[in-house]
C-alpha positions in Angstrom: 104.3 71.9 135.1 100.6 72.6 135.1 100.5 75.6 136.6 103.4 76.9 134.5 101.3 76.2 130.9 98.2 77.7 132.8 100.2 80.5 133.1 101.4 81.4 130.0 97.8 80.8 128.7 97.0 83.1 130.8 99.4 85.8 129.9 98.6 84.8 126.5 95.0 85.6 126.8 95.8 88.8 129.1 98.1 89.9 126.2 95.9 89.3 123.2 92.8 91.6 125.1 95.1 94.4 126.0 95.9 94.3 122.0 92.8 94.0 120.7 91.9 98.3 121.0 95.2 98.7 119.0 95.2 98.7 115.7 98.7 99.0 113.7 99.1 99.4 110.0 102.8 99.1 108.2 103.3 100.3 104.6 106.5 100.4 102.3 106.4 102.4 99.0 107.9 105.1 96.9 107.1 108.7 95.4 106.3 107.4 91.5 105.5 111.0 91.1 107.3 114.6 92.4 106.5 117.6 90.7 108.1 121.1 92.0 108.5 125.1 91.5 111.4 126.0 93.7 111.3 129.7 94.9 114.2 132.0 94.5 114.5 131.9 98.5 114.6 127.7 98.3 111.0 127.5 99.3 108.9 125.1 97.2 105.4 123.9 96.4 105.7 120.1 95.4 102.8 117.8 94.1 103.4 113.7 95.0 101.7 110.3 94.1 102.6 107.8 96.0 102.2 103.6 95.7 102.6 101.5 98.8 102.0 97.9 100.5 101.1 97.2 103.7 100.1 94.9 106.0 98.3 95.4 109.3 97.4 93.7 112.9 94.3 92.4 110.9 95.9 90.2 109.3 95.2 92.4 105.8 97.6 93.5 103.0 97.0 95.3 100.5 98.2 98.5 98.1 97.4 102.2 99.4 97.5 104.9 96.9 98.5 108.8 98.1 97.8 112.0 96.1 98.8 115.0 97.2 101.8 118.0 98.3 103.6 119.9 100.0 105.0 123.4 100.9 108.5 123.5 102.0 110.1 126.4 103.6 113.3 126.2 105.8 113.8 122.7 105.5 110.4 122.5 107.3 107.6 120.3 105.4 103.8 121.4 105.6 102.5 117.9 104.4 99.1 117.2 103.4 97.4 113.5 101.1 94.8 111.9 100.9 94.7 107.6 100.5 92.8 105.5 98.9 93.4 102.0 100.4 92.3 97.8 99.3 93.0 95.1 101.0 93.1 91.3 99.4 89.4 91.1 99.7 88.1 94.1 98.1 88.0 96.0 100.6 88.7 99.7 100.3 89.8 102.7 102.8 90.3 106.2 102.3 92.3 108.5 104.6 94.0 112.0 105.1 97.7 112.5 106.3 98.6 115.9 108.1 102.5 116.4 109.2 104.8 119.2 109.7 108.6 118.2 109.9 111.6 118.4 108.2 111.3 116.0 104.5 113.4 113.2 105.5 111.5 111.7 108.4 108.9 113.0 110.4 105.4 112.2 112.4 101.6 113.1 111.9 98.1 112.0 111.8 96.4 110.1 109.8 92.1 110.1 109.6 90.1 107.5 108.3 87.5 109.3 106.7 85.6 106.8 104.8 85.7 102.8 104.2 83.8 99.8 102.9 83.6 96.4 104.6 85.5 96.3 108.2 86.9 99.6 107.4 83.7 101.2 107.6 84.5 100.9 111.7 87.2 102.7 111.1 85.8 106.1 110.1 87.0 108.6 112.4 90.0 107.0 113.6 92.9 109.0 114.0 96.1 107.3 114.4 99.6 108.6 115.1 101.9 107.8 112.1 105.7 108.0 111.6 107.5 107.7 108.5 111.0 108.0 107.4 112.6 108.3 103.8 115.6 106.0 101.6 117.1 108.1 99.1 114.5 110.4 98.6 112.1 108.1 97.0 111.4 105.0 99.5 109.1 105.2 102.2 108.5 103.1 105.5 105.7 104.2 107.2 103.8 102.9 110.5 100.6 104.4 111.9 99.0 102.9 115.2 95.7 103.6 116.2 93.7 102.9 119.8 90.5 102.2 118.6 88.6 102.5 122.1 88.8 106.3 121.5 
């Protein structure tokens, strides 16, 4: 019975080191703002603001702000914001996305490009992010990060 607790301490441990160079960050939001000019050909230039909450392998949460656009031509999106992040303690982030996919879903990179407090380790990070849409307006979004690179 010993040696079966020692070994899931063990595994335990072994688990919690491999994890510690991965950093993962969850958010669910909504577009609060979408303005557009739709081309005769269906193409279109469209301005967003976004509000989210997240929560992340920290043990943060926190609200994440997004300004930004995109250019949409045959379905294809050319996606570009920048965020402004806090967590519960004050503690601010700023980032830029970068995706091309279709609207509904897609994947990218996100850049820490600035931070205060613990997210001034941070800066430079780029993370793979995916995010996929509910009715057009809700977002879930996960980006993971390994942070020994």
């Amino acid at each position: 019975m010993k040696k079966i607790v020692l070994l899931i301490i063990c595994m335990f441990i072994f688990s919690s080191a491999l994890s510690a160079d991965e950093y993962i960050f969850d958010a669910y939001g909504e577009i609060t703002l979408r303005e557009k000019v739709v081309l005769p050909d269906g193409s279109e230039k469209v301005i967003l603001k976004t509000q989210s909450y997240w929560v992340d392998t920290l043990g943060d949460y926190g609200e994440v702000y997004c300004l930004g656009g995109y250019d949409k031509i045959k379905n294809e999106v050319n996606l570009k914001l920048i965020c402004e992040g806090v967590n519960q303690n004050e503690e601010k982030f700023w980032g830029s996305t970068d995706r091309t996919s279709a609207m509904e879903a897609g994947t990218g990179k996100f850049e820490y490009i600035s931070g205060t407090g613990k997210y001034k380790e941070l800066i430079g990070l780029q993370c793979n992010f995916a995010v996929r849409y509910f009715r057009n307006t809700k977002s879930f979004y996960k980006h993971k990060c390994d942070k020994k690179n």
